[in-house]
PAVEX-831732 format. One record per residue (C-alpha): residue number from 1; residue in one letter; x negated, y negated, z negated. Coordinates in Angstrom, 2 decimals, decimal comma. Each point is the difference from the previous one (the first is absolute). Example, Ala and Ser with C-alpha at 12.3 -4.5 7.8 and 13.67 -1.06 7.14 Angstrom:
% PAVEX-831732
R    i  aa        x        y        z
R    1   A   -12,30     4,50    -7,80
R    2   S    -1,37    -3,44     0,66
//
This chain:
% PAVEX-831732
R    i  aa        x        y        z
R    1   X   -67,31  -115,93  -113,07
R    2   X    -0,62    -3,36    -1,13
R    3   X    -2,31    -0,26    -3,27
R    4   X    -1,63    -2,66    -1,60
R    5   X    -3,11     1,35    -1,22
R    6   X    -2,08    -2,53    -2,79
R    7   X    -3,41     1,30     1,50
R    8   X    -1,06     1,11     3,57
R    9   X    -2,90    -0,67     1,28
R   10   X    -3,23     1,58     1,65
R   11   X    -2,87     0,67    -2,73
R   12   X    -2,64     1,53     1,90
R   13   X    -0,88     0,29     3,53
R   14   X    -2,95    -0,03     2,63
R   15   X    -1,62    -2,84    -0,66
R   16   X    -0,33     1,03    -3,68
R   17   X    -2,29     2,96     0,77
R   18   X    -3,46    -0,72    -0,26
R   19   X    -1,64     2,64     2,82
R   20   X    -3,38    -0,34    -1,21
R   21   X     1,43     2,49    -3,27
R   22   X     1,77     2,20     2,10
R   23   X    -1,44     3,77     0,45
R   24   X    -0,09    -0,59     3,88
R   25   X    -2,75    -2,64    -0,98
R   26   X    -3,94     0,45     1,69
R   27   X     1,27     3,34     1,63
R   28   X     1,29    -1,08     3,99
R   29   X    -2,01    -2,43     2,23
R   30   X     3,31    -1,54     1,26
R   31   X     2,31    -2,95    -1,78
R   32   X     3,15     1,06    -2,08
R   33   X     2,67    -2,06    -1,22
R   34   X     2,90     0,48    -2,25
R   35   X     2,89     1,10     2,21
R   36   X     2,48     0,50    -3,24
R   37   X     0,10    -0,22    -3,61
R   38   X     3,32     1,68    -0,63
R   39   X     2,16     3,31    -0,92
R   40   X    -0,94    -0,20    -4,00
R   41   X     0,64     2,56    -2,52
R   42   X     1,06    -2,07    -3,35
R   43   X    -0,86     1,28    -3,85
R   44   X     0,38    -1,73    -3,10
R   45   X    -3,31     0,08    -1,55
R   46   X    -0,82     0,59    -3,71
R   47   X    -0,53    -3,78    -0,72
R   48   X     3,12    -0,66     1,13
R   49   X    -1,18    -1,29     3,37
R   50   X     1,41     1,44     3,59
R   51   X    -2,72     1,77     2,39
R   52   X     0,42     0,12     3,60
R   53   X    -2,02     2,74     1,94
R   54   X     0,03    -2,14     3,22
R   55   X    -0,51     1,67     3,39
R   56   X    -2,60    -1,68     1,98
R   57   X     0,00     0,85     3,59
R   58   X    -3,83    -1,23     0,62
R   59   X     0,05    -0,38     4,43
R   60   X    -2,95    -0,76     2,76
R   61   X     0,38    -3,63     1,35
R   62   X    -1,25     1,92     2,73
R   63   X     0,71     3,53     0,55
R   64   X    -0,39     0,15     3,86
R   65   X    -3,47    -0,76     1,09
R   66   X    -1,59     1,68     3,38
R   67   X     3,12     1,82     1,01
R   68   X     0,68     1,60    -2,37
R   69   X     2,30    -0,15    -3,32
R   70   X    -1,54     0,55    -3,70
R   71   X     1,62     1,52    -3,04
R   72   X    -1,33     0,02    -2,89
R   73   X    -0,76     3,02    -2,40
R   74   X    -1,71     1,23    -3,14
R   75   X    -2,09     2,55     0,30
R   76   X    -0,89     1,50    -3,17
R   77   X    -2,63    -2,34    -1,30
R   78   X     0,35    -2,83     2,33
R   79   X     2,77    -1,94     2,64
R   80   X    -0,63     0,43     3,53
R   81   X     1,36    -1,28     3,43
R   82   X     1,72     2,32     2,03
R   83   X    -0,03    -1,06     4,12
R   84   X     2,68     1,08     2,30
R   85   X     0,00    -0,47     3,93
R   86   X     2,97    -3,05     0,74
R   87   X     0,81     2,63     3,29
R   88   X     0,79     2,33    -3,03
R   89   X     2,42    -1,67    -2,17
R   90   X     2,93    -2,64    -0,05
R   91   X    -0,95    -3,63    -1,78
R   92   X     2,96    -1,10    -0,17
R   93   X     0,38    -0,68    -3,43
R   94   X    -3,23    -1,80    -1,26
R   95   X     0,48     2,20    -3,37
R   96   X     0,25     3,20     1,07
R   97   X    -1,07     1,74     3,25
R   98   X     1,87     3,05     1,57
R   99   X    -1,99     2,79     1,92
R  100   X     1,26     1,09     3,58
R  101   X     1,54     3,11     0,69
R  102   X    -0,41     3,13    -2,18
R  103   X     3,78     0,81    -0,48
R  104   X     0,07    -1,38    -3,58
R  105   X    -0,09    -4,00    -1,68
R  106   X    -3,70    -0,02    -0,95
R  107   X    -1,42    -3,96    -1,34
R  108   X    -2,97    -1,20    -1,30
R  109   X    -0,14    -3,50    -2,05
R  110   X    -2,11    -3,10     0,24
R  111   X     0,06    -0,18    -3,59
R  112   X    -0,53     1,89    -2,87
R  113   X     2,45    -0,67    -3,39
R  114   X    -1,47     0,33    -3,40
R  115   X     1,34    -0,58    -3,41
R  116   X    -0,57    -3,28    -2,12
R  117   X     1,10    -0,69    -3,83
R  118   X     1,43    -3,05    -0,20
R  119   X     0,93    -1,11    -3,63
R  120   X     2,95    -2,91    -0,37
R  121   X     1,11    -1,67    -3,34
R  122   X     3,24     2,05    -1,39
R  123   X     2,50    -1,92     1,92
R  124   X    -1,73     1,14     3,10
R  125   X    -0,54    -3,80     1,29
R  126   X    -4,19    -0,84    -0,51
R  127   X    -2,48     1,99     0,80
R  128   X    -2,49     0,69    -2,94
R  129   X    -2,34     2,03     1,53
R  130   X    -1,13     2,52     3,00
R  131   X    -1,58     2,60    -1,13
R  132   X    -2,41     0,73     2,95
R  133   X    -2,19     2,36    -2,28
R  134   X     2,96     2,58     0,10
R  135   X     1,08     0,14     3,62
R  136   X     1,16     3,08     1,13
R  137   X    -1,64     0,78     3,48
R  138   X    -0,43     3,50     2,28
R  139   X    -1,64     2,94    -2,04
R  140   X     1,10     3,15     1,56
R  141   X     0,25     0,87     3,84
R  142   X     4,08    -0,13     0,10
R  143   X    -0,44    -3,97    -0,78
R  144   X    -2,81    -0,53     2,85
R  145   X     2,45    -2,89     1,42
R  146   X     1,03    -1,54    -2,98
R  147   X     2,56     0,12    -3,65
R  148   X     2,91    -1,73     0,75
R  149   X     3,44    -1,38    -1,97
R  150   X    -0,45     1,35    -3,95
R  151   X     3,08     0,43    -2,21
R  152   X    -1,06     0,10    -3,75
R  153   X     2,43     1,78    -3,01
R  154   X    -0,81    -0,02    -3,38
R  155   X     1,42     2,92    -1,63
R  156   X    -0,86     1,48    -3,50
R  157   X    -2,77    -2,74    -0,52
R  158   X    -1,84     0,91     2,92
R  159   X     0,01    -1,68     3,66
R  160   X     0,49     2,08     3,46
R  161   X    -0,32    -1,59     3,29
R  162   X     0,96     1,61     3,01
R  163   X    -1,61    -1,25     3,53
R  164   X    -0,30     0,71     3,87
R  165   X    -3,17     1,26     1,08
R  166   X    -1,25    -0,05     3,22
R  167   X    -1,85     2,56     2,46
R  168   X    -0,23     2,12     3,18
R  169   X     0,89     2,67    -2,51
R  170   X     3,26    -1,19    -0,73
R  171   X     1,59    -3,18    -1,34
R  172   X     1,28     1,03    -3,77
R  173   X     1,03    -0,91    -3,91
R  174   X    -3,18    -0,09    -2,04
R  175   X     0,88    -0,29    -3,95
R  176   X    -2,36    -2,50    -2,55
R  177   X    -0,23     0,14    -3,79
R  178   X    -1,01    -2,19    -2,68
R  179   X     0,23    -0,65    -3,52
R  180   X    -0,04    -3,94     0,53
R  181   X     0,66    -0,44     3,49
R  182   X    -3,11    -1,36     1,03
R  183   X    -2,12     2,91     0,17
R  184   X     1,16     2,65     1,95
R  185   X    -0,60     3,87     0,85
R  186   X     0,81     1,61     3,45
R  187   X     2,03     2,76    -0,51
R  188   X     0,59     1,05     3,19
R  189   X     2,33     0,70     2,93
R  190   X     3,61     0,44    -1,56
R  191   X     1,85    -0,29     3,36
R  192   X    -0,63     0,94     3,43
R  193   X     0,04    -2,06     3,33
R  194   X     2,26    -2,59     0,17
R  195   X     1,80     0,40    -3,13
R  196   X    -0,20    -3,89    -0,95
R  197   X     1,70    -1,82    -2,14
R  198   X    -0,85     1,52    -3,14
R  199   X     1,49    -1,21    -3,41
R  200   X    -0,10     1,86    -2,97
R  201   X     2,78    -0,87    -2,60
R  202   X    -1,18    -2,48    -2,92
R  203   X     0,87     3,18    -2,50
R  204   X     1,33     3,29     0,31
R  205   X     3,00     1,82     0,57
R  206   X     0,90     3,31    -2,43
R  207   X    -3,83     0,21    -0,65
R  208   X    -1,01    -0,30     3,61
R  209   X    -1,99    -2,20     2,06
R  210   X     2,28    -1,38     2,88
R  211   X    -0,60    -2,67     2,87
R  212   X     1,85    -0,94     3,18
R  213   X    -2,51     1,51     3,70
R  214   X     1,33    -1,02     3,76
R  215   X    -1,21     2,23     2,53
R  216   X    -0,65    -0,71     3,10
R  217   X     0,70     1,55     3,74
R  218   X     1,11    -0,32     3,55
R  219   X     2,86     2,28    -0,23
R  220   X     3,19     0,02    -1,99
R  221   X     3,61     1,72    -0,25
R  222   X     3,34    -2,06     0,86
R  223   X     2,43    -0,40    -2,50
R  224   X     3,40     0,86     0,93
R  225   X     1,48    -2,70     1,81
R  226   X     2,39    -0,65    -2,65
R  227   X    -2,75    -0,24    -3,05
R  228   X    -0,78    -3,17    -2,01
R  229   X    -3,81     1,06     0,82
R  230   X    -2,16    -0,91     2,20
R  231   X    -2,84     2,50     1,48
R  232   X    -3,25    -1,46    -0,34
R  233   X    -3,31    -1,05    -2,77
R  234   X     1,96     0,78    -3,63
R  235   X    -1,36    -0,58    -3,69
R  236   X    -0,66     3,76    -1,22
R  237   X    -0,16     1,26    -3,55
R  238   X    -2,86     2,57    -1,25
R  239   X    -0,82     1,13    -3,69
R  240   X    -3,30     1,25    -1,68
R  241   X    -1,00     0,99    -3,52
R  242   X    -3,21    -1,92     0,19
R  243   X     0,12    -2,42     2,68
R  244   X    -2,84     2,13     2,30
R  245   X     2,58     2,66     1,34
R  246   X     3,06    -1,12     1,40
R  247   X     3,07     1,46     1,42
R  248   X     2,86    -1,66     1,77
R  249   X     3,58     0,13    -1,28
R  250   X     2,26     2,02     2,12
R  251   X     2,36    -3,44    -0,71
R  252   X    -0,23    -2,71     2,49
R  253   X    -0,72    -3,14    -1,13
R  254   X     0,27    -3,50     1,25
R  255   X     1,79    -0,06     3,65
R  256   X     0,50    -2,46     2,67
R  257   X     3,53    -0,42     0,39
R  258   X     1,60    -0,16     3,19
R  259   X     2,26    -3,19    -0,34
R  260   X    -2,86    -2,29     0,28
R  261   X    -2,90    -0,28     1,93
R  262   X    -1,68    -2,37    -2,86
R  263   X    -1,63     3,30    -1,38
R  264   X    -0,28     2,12     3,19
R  265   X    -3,65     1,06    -1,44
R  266   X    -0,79    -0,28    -3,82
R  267   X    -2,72     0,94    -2,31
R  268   X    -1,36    -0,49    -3,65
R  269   X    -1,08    -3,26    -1,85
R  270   X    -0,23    -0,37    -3,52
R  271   X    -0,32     2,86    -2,04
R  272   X     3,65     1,07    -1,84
R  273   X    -0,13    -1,71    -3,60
R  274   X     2,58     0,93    -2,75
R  275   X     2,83    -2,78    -0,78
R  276   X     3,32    -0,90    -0,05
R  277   X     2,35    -1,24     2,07
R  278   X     3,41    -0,76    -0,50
R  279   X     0,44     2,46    -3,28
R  280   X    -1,47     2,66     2,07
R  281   X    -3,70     1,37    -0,95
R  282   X    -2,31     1,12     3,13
R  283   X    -2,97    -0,43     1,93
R  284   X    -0,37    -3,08     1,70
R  285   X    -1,52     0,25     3,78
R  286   X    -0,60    -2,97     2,40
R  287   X    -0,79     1,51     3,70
R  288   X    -0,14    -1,29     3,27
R  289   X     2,43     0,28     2,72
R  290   X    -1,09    -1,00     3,50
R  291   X     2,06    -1,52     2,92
R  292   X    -1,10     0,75     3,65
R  293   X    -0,98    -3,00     1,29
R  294   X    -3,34    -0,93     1,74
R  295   X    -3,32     1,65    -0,55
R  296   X     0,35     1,11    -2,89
R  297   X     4,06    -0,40    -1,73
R  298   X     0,98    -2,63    -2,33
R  299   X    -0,96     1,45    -3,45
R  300   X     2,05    -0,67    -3,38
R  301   X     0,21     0,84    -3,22
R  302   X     3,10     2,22    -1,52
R  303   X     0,73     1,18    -3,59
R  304   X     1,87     3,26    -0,79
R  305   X     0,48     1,50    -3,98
R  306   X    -0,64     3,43    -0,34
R  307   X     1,33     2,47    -2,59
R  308   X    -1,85    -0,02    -3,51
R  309   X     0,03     4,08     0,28
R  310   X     0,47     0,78     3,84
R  311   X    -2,06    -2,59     2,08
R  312   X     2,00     1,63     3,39
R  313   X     3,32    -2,05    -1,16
R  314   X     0,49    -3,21     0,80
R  315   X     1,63    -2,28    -2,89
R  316   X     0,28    -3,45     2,00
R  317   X    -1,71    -1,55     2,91
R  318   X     0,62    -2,71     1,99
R  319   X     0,04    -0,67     3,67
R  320   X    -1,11    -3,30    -0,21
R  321   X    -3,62    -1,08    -0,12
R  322   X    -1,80    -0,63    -3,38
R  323   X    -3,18    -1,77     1,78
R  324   X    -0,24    -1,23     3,68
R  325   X    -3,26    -1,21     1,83
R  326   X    -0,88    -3,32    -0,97
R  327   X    -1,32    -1,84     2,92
R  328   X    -0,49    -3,47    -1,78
R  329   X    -2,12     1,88    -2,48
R  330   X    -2,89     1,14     3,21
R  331   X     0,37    -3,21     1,85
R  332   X    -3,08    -1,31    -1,33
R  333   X    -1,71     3,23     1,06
R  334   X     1,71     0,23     3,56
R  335   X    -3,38    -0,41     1,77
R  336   X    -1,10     3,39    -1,58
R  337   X     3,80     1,70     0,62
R  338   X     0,17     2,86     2,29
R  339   X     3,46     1,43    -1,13
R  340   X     2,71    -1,58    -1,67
R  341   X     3,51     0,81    -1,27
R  342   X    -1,66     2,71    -2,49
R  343   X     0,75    -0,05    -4,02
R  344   X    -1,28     3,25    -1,13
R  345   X     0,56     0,72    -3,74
R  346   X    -2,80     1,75    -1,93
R  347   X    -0,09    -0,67    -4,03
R  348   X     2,24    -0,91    -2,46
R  349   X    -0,13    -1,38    -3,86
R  350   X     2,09    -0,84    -3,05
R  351   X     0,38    -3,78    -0,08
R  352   X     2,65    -0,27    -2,57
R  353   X     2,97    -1,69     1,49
R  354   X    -1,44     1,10     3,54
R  355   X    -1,78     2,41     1,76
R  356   X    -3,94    -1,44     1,52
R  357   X     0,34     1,94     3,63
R  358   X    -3,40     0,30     1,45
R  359   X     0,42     0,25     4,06
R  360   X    -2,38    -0,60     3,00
R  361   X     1,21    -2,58     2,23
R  362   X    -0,50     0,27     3,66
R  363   X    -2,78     2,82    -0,51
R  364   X    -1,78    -3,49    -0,71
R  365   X     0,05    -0,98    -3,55
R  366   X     1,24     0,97    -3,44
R  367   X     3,43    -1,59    -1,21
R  368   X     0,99    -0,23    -3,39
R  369   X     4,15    -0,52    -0,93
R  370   X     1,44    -0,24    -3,12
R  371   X     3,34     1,75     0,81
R  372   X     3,36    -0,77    -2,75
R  373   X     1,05     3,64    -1,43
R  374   X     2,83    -1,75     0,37
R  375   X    -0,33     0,72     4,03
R  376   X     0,04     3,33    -0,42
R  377   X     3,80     1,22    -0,77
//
């Protein structure tokens, strides 16, 4: 899908985070550097101006030293180095290292994500100011490897951000709140290991709190060969009545669909806003759809209107891409690349005549685009 968009850009990205401020800082006798600024939950402050909680994924320059390989991890009042025997693990990937043997996938990182308010003018194009002072960082022993990719809804006045923490103990949702969206309360786990993805509907739905989850696993069902599905990662639907307990629908949600391969894996973006398309009132999601290819797939960015009342039915979607990766956009980071071909939508906001999409680009950097309504249709 060809769009003309009047603003898209990167706003933030490594070299914009000073590492001095971070909570990392006068804890490990080794360097760090800032491996990615990216995956940002998007608000609409109560000035008027658009906060990005930006994931920073804060890396050793050197993480093997002495044979062995270092992760890092807090440890209740402090952040330590963890060493692992090379003759132990697989290297690989310089981001991530993969233990041998043990019958299961079991990793460790060489970096450690935490959570930084960034604050942009209200068209989402200047930065105004980072708000180091209220960086969100490791407090309980589930998030001992880091807080990764927020989503932020305002509902009812008050602001709810969902994010992935990290551990040994499992790898889960964890739910924020905050009456301005810059100082935030922990509630706690909401759900369980590797339910990612979590977006919790910008208002609710007969009286209930509602948001889109996506599971993960090794094993699924076939489809009958005949089906317009396609067996594999889906968008899930779950309900609570106070946005701490939550159970899923017995509806599916989102599929892949089995005449393309565009979206052979798919997960949530932006958190579902309430519009209009077409003469048809519903809740507005953008979500990613991934394409095998490579390392890591070719990720996009899709749209899909659900119903006002029943979130499991589709009104309209399209097949074609809203948002593709913008490669002229990282070229004058491409000395600090390690993936490319990666969009991956994570806030949205009422521009007026557009939509300001908030995405991370290349797990690299934060991109701003100012997308037509028009587009969407």
């Amino acid at each position: 899908m060809a769009t003309d968009f009047s603003h898209d850009s990167l706003v933030f990205g490594p070299g914009d985070v000073d590492l001095s401020r971070s909570p990392l800082a006068g804890h490990l006798d080794a360097e760090t550097y800032v491996l990615g600024a990216f995956n940002p939950g998007m608000t609409r402050l109560a000035n008027g101006n658009l906060l990005l909680m930006v994931r920073v994924a804060e890396a050793l320059r050197h993480p093997v030293r002495d044979q062995q390989i270092h992760a890092i991890r807090w440890d209740g009042d402090r952040y330590v180095l963890d060493a692992w025997p090379l003759s132990l693990v697989d290297t690989s990937d310089p981001r991530k290292f993969m233990m041998r043997g043990g019958g299961w996938k079991v990793m460790a990182l060489t970096s450690l994500s935490w959570l930084l308010p960034v604050e942009l003018d209200a068209n989402g194009t200047r930065v105004q100011t980072v708000h180091y002072d209220r960086a969100i960082a490791p407090r309980a022993a589930y998030q001992c490897y880091g807080v990764e990719d927020a989503r932020i809804s305002r509902i009812d006045g008050r602001y709810y951000m969902t994010s992935c923490s990290v551990s040994p103990e499992r790898h889960c949702t964890t739910l924020y709140t905050s009456d301005d969206a810059l100082d935030w309360k922990l509630e706690g786990i909401v759900l369980d290991h590797q339910n990612k993805d979590m977006l919790i509907f910008e208002g609710k739905v007969r009286g209930a709190f509602w948001a889109q989850t996506r599971p993960l696993g090794d094993l699924y069902f076939a489809y009958p060969p005949d089906s317009e599905w396609r067996a594999g990662p889906s968008i899930n639907l779950a309900t609570s009545p106070d946005a701490l307990h939550w159970k899923p629908l017995d509806a599916p949600g989102i599929r892949p669909h089995a005449k393309t391969m565009a979206t052979a894996r798919m997960g949530g973006g932006a958190p579902p806003v309430l519009t209009t398309v077409n003469g048809q009132e519903g809740w507005l999601t953008l979500w990613h759809g991934v394409e095998p290819s490579g390392v890591v797939g070719i990720y996009r960015t899709y749209w899909t209107l659900l119903d006002r009342d029943d979130p499991s039915r589709t009104l309209a979607t399209s097949d074609d891409a809203l948002l593709e990766p913008a490669p002229a956009l990282t070229e004058p980071l491409k000395e600090q690349m390690y993936l490319d071909n990666v969009v991956f939508t994570t806030g949205i906001a009422d521009g007026g005549d557009h939509w300001v999409v908030a995405s991370g680009e290349a797990d690299l950097a934060c991109r701003i685009t100012h997308v037509p309504k028009r587009a969407i249709g």
